[in-house]
C-alpha positions as CSV (number, residue, x, y, z in Angstrom):
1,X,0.0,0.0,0.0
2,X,1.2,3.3,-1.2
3,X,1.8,5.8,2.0
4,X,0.0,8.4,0.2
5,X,-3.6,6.9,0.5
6,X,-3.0,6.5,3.7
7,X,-4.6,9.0,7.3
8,X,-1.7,9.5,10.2
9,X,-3.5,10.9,13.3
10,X,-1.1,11.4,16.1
11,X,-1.4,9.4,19.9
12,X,-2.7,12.6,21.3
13,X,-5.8,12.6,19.2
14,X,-5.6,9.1,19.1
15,X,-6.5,8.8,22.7
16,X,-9.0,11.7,22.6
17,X,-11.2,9.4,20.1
18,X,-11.2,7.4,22.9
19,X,-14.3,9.2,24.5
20,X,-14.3,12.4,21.9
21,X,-16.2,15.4,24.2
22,X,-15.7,19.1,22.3
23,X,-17.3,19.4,18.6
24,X,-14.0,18.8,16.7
25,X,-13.3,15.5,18.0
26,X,-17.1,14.2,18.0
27,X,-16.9,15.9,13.9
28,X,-13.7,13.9,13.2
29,X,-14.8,10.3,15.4
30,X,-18.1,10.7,13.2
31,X,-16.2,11.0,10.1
32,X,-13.8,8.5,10.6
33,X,-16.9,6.3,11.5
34,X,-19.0,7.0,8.5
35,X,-16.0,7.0,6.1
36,X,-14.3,4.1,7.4
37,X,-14.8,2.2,3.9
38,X,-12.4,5.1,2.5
39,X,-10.2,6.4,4.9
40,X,-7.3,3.5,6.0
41,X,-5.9,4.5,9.3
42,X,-2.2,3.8,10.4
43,X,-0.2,3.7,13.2
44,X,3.8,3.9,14.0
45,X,6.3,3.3,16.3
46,X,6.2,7.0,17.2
47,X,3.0,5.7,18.9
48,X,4.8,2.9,20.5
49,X,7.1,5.3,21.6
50,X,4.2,7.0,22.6
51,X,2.9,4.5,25.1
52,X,6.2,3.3,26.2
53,X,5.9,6.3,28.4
54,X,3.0,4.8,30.7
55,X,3.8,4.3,33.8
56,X,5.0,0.2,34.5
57,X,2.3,0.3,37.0
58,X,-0.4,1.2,34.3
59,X,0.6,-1.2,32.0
60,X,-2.7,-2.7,32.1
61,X,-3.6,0.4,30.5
62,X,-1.0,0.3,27.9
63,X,-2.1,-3.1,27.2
64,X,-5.7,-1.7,26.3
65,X,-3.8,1.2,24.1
66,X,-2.2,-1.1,22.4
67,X,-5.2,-3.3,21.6
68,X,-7.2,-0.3,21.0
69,X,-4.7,0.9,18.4
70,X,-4.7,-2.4,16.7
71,X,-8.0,-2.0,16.6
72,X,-8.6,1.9,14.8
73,X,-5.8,0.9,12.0
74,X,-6.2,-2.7,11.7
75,X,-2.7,-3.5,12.2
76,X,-1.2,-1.4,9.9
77,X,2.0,0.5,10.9
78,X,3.8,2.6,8.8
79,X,7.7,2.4,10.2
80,X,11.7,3.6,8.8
81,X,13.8,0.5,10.3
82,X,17.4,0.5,10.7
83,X,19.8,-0.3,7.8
84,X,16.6,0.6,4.9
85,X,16.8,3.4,3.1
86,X,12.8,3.6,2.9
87,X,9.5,3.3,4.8
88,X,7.6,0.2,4.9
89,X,4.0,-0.2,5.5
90,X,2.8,-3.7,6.8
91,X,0.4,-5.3,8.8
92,X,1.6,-6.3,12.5
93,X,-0.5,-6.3,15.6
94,X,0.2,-3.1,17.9
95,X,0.8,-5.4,21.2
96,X,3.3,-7.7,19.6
97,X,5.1,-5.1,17.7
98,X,5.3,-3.1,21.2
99,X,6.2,-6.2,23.1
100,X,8.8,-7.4,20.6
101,X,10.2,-4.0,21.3
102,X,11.2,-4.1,17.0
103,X,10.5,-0.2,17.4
104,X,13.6,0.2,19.4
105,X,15.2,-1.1,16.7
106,X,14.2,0.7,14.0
107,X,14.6,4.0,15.6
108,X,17.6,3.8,17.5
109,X,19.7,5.6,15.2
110,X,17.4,8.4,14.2
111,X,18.7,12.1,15.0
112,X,21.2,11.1,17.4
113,X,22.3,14.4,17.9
114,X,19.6,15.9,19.4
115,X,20.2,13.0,22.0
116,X,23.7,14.5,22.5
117,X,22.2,17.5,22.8
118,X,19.5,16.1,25.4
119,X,23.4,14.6,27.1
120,X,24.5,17.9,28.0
121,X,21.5,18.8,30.1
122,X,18.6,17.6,32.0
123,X,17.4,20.7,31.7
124,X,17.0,21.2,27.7
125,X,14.0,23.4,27.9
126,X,15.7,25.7,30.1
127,X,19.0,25.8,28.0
128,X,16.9,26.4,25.0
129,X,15.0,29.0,25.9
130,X,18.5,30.9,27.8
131,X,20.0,30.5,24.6
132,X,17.2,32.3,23.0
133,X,16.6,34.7,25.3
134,X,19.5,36.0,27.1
135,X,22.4,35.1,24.3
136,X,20.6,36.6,21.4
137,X,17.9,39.0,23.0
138,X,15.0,37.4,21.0
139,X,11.8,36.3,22.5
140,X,10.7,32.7,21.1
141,X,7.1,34.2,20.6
142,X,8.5,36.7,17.3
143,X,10.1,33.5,15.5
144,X,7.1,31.9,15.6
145,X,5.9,33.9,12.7
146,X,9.3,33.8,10.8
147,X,9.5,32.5,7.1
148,X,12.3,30.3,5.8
149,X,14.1,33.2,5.0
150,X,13.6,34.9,8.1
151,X,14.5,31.9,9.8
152,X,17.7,31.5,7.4
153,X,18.6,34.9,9.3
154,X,18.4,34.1,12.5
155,X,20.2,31.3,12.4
156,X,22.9,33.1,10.8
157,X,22.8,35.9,13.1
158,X,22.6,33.6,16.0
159,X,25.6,31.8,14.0
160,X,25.1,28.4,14.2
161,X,24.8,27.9,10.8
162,X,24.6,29.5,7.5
163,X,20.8,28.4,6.9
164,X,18.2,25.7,8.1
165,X,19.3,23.2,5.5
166,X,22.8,23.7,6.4
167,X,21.9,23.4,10.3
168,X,20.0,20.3,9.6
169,X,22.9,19.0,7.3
170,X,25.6,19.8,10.3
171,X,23.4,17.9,12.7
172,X,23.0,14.6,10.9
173,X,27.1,15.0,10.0
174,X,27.1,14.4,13.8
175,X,26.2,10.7,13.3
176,X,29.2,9.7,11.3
177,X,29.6,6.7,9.6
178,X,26.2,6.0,7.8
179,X,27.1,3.2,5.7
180,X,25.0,0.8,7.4
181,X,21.4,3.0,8.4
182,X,21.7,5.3,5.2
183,X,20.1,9.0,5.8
184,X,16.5,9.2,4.2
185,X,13.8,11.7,4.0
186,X,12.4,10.8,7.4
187,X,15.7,11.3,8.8
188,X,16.2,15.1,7.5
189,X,12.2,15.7,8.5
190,X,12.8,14.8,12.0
191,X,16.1,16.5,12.3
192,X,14.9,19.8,10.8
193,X,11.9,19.4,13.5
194,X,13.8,19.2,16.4
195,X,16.1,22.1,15.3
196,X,12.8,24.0,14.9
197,X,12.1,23.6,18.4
198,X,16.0,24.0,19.6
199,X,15.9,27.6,18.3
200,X,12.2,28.6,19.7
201,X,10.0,28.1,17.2
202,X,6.5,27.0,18.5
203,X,9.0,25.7,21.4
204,X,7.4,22.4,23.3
205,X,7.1,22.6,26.9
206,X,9.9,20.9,28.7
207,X,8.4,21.0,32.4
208,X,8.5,17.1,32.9
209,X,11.0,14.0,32.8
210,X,10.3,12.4,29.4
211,X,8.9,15.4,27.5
212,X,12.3,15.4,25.4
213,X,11.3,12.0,24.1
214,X,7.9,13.3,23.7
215,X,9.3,16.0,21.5
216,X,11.2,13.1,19.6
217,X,8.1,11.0,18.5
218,X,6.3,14.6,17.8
219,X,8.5,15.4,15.3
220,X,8.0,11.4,13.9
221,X,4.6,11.7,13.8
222,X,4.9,14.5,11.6
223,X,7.3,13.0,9.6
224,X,5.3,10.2,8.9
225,X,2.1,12.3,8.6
226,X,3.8,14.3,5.9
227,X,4.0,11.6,3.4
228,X,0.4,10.1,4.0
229,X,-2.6,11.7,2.6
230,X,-3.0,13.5,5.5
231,X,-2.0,14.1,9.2
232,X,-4.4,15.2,11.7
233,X,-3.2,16.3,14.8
234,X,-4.7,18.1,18.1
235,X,-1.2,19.5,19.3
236,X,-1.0,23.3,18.5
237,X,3.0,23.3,18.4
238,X,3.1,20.3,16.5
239,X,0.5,21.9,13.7
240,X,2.3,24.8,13.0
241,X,5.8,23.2,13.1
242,X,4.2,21.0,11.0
243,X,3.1,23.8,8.8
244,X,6.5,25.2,8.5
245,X,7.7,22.2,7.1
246,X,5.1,20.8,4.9
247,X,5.9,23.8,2.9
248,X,9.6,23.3,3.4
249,X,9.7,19.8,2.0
250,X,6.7,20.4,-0.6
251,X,4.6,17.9,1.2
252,X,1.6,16.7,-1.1
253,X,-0.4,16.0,2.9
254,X,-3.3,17.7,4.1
255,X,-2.8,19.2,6.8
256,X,-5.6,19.2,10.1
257,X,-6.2,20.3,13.4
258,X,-8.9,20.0,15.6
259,X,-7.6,22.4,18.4
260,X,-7.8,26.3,18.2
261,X,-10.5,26.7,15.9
262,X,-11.6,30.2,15.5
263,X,-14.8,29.7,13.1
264,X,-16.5,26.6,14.9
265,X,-16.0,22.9,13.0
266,X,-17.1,24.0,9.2
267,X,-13.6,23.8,8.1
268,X,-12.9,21.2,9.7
269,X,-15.8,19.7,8.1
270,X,-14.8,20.5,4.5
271,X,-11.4,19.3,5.1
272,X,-12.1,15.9,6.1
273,X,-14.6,15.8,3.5
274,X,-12.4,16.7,0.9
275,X,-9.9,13.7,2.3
276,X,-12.5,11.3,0.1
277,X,-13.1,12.7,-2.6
């Protein structure tokens, strides 16, 4: 099956569809329902990563996650194991696949040097916004609304690098040797994602133990959302980040949120709609 016909919603909404309450997640549960003959749902191991996070003492819980994941794609994962130079897209049961713990090894390698980064601190919120804010006298809030170029800028004025493709570039030179796990698209999207959030833009909170990893399968869901049909997520940062580089990689996805909706659910609406026709 061919990535493009495929629907990538994030754990986050994932878990909302559980028991959907406000009007955007009742819209999409009912869409999802009625259209179930034409949208094919898909999971990761950004959503095993995900639910590795639950507590050991909940695992009863993540057992019914698992399960219930299983259930809302029908076993199909969408995953970038180490060693290919591509994504595959297969059928394996959510609970096995998490039990197995395969995920770990087919995203080990991927952007290792934000993990070097996450090495120097356990504090990486903090540093982040410091560097932002006391180095460079810029509030994280104005890059928010910066373009490529703009962003090109301030990164050379910060003088990391001499533009976002050459900052991503420098970070995956970190890895080395890549003879063996090849660099691929997914590789670059998740890179250029983290860097997004390393500089301030739309910057994740960082309040908890974990969230860095968080921040890691955020920027793998988008990565994978960006070469399915569509991605539908209800995480503001991870939107507009997501936003940012659709249009920097000339993703063919659609787009969605179903948080901070200024004109009610009727673009939402139209949106999905447009997802089958």
């Amino acid at each position: 099956m061919k990535t493009e016909d495929l629907t990538y919603i994030d754990w986050n909404l994932f878990s909302i569809l559980k028991e959907p309450k406000l009007n955007p997640h009742i819209v999409l549960d009912d869409f999802l329902k009625r259209q179930s003959d034409k949208i094919t749902l898909v999971y990761s191991d950004a959503h095993l990563g995900d639910l590795a996070r639950t507590s050991d003492e909940l695992s009863s819980t993540r057992i019914n996650d698992l399960n219930y994941l299983s259930a809302k794609t029908k076993d199909l994962v969408i995953v970038k194991y180490f060693g290919r130079d591509y994504v595959d897209v297969e059928n394996r049961n959510a609970l096995e696949f998490y039990e197995q713990n395969v995920y770990d090894n087919s995203t080990a390698p991927l952007v290792q040097w934000q993990t070097i980064v996450k090495q120097m601190t356990d504090n990486y919120g903090h540093l982040r916004d410091d560097i932002i804010k006391t180095h460079f006298k810029l509030d994280p809030k104005s890059i928010c609304n910066f373009s490529v170029s703009q962003l090109d800028e301030l990164i050379k004025m910060i003088g990391i690098s001499g533009s976002l493709k050459e900052f991503v570039e420098f970070g995956l030179s970190l890895r080395g040797d890549t003879s063996t796990n090849p660099l691929t698209y997914i590789d670059y999207y998740t890179t250029a994602y983290m860097n997004l959030d390393l500089i301030g833009f739309f910057p994740d909170s960082m309040n908890e133990k974990g969230d860095f990893s968080n921040l890691l399968n955020d920027s793998k869901h988008s990565a994978y959302g960006s070469i399915c049909k569509a991605f539908i997520t209800n995480d503001n940062k991870c939107y507009h980040k997501s936003k940012f580089l659709f249009e920097y990689f000339k993703s063919n996805s659609k787009l969605i949120k179903t948080c901070k909706l200024k004109n009610g659910t009727s673009e939402l609406e139209n949106e999905l709609n447009n997802l089958t026709e």
